[in-house]
N, C-alpha and C positions, 0 to 999 in steps of 0.2 A: 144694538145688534150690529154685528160687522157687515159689510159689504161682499158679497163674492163673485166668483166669475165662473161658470163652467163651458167647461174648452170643447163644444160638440162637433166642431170643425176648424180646418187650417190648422190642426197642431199636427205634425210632423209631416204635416204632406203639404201641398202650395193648393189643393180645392176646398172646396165643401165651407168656405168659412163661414162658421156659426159663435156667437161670445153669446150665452146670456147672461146677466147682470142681477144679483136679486139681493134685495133685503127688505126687511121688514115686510114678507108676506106677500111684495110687490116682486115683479117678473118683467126683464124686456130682453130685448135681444137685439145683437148689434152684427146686422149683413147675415143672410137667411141665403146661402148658396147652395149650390149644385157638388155631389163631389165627380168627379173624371178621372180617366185615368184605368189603374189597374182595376179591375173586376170586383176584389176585394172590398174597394173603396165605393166605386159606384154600387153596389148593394148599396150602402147604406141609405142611399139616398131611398129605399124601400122600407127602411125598419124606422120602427114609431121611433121620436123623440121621448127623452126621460121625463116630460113637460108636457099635460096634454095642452095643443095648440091655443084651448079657448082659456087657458089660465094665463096665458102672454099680454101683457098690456096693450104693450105697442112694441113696433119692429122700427129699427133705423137704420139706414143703409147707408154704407161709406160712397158706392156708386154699382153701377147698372152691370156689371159684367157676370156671367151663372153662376158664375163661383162666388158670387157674393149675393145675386139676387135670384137666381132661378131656382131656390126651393119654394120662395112666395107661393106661386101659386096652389101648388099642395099643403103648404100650412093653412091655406084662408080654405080649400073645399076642404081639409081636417078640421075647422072648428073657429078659426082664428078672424076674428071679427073686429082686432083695435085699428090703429090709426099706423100705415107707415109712412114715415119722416123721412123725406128725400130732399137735393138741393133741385133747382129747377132744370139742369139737368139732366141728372139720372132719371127724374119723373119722366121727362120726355124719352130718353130712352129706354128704359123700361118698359111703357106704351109700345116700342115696338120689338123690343128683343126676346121680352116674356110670350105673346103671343105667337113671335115665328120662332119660338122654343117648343111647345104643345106644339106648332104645326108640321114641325120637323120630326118631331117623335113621334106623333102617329106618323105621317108620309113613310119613316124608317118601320115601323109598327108593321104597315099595310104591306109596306113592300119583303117585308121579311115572310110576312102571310104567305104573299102570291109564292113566293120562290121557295118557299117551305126550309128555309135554313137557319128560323129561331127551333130552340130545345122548348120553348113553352106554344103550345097551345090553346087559344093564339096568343100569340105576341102581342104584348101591348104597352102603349105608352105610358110613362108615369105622371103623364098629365095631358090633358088637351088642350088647341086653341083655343075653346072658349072658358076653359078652365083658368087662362092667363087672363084673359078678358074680364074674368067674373072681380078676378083680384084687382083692378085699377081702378076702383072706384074707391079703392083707401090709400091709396097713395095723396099725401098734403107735402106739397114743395115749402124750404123754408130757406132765406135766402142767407149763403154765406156772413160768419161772423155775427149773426143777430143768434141769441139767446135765449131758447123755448124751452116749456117745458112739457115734454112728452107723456109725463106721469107726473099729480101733484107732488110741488115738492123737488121735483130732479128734474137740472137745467141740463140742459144740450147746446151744442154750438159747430160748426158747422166751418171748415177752414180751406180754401184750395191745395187739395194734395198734386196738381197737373196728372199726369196718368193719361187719363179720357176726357171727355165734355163731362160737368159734373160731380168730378172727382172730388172725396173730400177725406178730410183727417175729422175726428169728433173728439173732441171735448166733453163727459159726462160728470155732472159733479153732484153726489147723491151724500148722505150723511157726513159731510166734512170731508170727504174723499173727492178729487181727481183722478178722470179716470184719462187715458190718449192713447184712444186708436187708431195706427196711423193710418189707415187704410192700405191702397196700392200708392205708394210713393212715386210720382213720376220723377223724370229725369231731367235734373235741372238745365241740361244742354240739349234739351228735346228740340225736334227742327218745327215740330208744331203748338204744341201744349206749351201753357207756358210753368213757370217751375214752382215748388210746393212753396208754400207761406213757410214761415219759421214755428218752430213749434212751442206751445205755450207751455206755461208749469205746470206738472203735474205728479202726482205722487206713485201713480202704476201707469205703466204703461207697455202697449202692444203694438210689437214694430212686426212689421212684415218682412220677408229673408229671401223670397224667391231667388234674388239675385247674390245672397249672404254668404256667396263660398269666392266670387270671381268679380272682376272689375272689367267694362268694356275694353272694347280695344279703341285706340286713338283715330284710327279712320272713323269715317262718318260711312251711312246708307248709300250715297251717292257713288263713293269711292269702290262701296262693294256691290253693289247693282251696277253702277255702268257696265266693267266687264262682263258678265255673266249676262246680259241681253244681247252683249253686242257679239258676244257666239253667237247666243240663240238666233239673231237675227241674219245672222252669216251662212247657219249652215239648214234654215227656214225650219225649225222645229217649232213646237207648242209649249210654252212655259204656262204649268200649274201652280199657282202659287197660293193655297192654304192661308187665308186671313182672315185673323180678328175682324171680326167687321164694325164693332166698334172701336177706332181708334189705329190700327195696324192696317186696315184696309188705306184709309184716308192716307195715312202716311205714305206710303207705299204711292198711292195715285198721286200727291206732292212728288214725291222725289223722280219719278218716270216722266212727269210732266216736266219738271227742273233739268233733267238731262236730255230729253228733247229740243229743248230750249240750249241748251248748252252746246248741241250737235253730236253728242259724245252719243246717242242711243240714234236710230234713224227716227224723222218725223213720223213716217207712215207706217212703224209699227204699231201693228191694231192691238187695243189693251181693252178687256172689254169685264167689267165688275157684274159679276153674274151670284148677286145675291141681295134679295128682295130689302134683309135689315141692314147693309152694308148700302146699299143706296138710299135707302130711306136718311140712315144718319148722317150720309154725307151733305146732304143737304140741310142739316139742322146744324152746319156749322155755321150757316149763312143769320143761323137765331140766336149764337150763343157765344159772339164774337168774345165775351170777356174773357170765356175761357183759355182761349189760345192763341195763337203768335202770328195767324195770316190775318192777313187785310183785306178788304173785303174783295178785294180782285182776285187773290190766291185764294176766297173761299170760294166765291164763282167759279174760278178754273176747275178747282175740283170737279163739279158737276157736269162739264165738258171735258173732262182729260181722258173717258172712256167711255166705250157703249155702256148705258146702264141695262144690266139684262134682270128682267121681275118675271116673268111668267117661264113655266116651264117646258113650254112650248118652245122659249127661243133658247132655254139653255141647252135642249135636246137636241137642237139646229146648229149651237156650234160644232158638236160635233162633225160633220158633215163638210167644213171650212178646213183651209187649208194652211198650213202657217207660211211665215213667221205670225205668232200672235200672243200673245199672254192673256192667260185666264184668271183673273182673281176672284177665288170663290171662299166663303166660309166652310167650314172651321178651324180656326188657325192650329189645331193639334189634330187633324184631320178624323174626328170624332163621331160627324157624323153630317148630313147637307147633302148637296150637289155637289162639293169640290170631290169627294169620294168617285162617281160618276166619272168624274175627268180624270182623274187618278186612274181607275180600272180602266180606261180608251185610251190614255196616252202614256203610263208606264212603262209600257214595254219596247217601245221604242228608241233607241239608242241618241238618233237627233234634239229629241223632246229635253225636257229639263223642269225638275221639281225643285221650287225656291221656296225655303224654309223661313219663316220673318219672326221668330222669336222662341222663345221660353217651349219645350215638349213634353210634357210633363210622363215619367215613367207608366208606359202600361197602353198612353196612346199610340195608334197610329203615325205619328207624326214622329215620334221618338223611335218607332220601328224604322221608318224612313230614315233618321240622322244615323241610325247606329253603321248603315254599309250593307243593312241587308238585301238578301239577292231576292227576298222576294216579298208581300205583304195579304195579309186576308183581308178583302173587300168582297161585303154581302157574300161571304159564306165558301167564295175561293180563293185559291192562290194567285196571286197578279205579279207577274215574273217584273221584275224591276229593272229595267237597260237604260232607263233615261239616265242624266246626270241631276246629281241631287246634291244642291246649295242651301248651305247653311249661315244665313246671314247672321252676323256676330254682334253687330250696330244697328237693332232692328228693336231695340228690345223699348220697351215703355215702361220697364219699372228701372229706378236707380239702383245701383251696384253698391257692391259692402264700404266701397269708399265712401259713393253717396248717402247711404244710409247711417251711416257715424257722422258726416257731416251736418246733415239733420238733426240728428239726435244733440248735436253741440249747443245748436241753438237755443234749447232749451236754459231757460232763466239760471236754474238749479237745478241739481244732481235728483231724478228721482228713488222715490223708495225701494221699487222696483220694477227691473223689467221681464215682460214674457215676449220670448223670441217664438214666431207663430209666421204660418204664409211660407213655410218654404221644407223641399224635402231635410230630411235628417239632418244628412250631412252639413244644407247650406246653412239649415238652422244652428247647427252646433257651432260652425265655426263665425256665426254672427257672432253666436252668445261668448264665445271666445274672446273678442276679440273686444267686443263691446267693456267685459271684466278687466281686462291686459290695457283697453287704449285708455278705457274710459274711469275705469274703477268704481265700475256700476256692478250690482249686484243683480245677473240676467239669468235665467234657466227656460230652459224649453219644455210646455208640457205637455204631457199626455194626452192623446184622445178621450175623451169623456173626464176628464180629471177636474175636483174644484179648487179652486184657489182662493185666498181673500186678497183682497187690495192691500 
């Protein structure tokens, strides 16, 4: 019986990534995400799977981020009761990003209640905190490079993609088939993470594009943050800055600390991380040293380079403060959290300044933000837009279509084929391009819901 793949997410769009894997009667699935984004896409994250949940074996996860792990918790209260395979990690992250996922979609839920500005009555979240809760007692870490098997019979293995704490490319190899997922690819000249493993043999395989249309620029973070603070801090505005809080937070609090240190930003600009899972991981870099490039003194700093703000008591307090100051709050495509909050308080003011730090994927707020518009909807009104709004270019944590060919070189020999996946249309198509033209691989992008064999 052949091997196949069906594409339930991350084909044509950069969310929602879902691969499940089946043959012979057998079912797993590879990164069980969130989709975001335009409206269109985020439904889906409401309609059943073609799969009911409790026919799934087991789920593997490339690493911790929603768009690869925050459907979990509604496949496990839908039925789903196997084993997920994490490195150790995502397990630790997951622990606290799935949680303050359910707790933020109700918080958005309730608050949508009070001020009457959802179409549904009531409003509600598509999972809860203890909904996330319920699912981490099937999470089993397994360590880089060791070789398990998730389902009798079919190995898995487990390789540093860099990215984030955790990050992994996977190796499945089920009937004579190779299967390589690369996951989120980091960037091998990343200023923290350290850079992906080479890639192993395989005969299919799925690269990610997010970044598959465009190549960084040759300046670093530093070169494009210094300027852009040392405004803000000249002419004493409030800088909002929208962060991943896994992984783009951290970095961001590295490079502000680095230009302090340098003289190029002032010392006593207050920088204060006003988000419960964005603190919690910054400290867990102090546990999972292998992952990435500081020492243990640069991961200590971290945890001193800002006010850490957890309760919502004090992030309601900043407001009330006066700048110069910078606010980094989640969500780095401004989706949904507390960074929203500061967005509608300090938008409108022409001193202020909104610093963008990666990837905005079409549909979210943070995309509405890069495009120049004069104004945005937060909770249900118009937020006139007069701040300045930076788009950092060298902020990004996934490798560029350079990097992503160059990865793909490493592999032993030419695979049988490839699916370009993880990234919108365009970026995807002109991966799959170039991949055919550099490489003389045989690549195609597929379809939402579509199956394919290895």
């Amino acid at each position: 019986m052949t091997v196949g793949i069906v594409f339930l997410g991350g084909a044509g769009t950069v969310t929602g990534s879902k691969y499940l894997v089946r043959h012979d009667g057998k079912c797993l699935m590879v990164d069980c995400g969130l989709f975001q984004g335009y409206k269109p896409l985020r439904l889906r994250n409401w309609s059943p799977l073609p799969v009911a949940p409790d026919q799934i074996d087991a789920v593997l996860l490339t690493h911790a981020h929603l768009d690869h792990s925050g459907y979990l918790p509604l496949l496990v209260r839908e039925g789903f009761a196997g084993r997920v395979y994490t490195t150790r990690g995502t397990r630790d992250l997951c622990r606290i990003l799935l949680p303050d996922s359910g707790h933020i979609q109700e918080e958005d839920a309730a608050f949508a209640n009070r001020h009457g500005f959802s179409k549904h009555a009531p409003a509600m979240p598509l999972y809860t905190r203890q909904d996330a809760l319920d699912c981490l007692h099937l999470l089993k870490a397994v360590e880089f490079g060791i070789t398990f098997q998730p389902i009798p019979g079919w190995r898995a293995t487990f390789s540093p993609a860099g990215h984030i704490l955790g990050a992994a490319s996977l190796l499945l190899e089920v009937a004579g088939r190779r299967i390589l997922f690369s996951g989120d690819l980091g960037r091998p000249d990343d200023m923290i993470m350290n850079p992906p493993a080479s890639a192993p043999m395989a005969n299919t395989v799925l690269i990610e594009s997010t970044y598959g249309d465009r190549e960084h620029p040759a300046e670093d973070i530093l070169a494009e943050l210094g300027p852009a603070l040392k405004r803000l801090a000249s002419r004493g505005g409030v800088a909002v800055v929208p962060v991943f809080a896994v992984g783009r937070a951290q970095a961001l609090l590295h490079a502000i600390h680095q230009l302090k240190q340098r003289g190029e930003v002032p010392k006593s600009l207050p920088v204060f991380l006003d988000s419960p899972m964005a603190v919690h991981t910054t400290h867990l870099f102090e546990h999972h040293a292998q992952d990435h490039r500081l020492d243990s003194k640069d991961s200590r700093a971290l945890t001193h380079s800002a006010t850490m703000i957890t309760s919502s008591d004090e992030s309601r307090a900043l407001a009330s403060r006066h700048g110069p100051m910078v606010i980094l709050s989640a969500s780095g495509m401004a989706t949904g959290g507390r960074v929203l909050h500061h967005l509608a308080h300090y938008a409108g003011n022409h001193r202020n300044m909104i610093i963008l730090t990666g990837y905005q994927a079409p549909g979210t707020r943070g995309a509405t933000l890069a495009s120049g518009a004069k104004s945005v909807r937060i909770h249900g009104r118009e937020v006139e837009l007069n701040a300045e709004v930076v788009q950092l270019k060298s902020a990004s944590a996934h490798a560029d279509a350079r990097q992503i060919l160059a990865w793909l070189r490493t592999m032993p020999q030419a695979p049988d084929q490839v699916y370009v996946v993880h990234g919108e249309l365009g970026a995807a198509d002109e991966l799959r391009k170039r991949i055919k033209h550099e490489l003389g691989w045989r690549a195609m992008v597929p379809e939402h819901g579509a199956t394919w064999p290895t």
